[in-house]
N, C-alpha and C positions, 0 to 999 in steps of 0.2 A: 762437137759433132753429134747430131742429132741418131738416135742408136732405137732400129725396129724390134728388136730381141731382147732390150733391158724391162726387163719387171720382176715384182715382188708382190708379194701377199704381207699386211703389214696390219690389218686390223678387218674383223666380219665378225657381225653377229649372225642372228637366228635367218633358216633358211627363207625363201622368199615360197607362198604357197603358189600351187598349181593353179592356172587359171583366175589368177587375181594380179591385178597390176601391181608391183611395189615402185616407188620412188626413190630410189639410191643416191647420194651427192658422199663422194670424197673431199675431203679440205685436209691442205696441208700449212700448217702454223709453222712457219720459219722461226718464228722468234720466240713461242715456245717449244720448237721441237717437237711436235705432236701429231700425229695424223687422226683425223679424224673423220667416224663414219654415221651419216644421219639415213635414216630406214623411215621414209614414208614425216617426213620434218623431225623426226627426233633426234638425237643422239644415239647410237648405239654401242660404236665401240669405240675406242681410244689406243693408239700406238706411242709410244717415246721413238724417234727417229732423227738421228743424228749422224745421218750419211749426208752425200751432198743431193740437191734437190737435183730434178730436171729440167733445164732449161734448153727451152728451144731455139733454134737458130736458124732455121729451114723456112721454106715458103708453107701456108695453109695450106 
C-alpha cells in the first residue's frame, strides 16, 4: 500500500544558497544499502539503510 505520510531524513549535506539554483538527485542503492545524495553532479552525502525500500503500487 502506497503510504502519503511515510518519510525520513537519511542523508544532506551543506545548505543550498539563497537565490541560486541547486541541483539535488537522491539514489537509493538496494544492493549496497546506501542512500545517496548528489548537490549540483557531485556526491555529497552518504547513508547505510537497511529498512525496506518503497515501492509503489498506485497509478502516477
Amino acid at each position: 500500500m502506497d503510504s502519503t505520510s511515510a518519510s525520513f531524513t537519511a542523508a544532506y549535506g551543506a545548505k543550498a544558497q539563497a537565490g541560486k539554483w541547486t541541483h539535488l538527485v537522491g539514489v537509493y542503492d538496494a544492493d549496497a544499502g546506501q542512500l545517496l545524495l548528489y548537490v549540483n553532479g557531485r556526491l555529497s552525502a552518504t547513508k547505510a539503510y537497511t529498512g525496506t525500500a518503497w515501492n509503489a503500487a498506485g497509478p502516477v
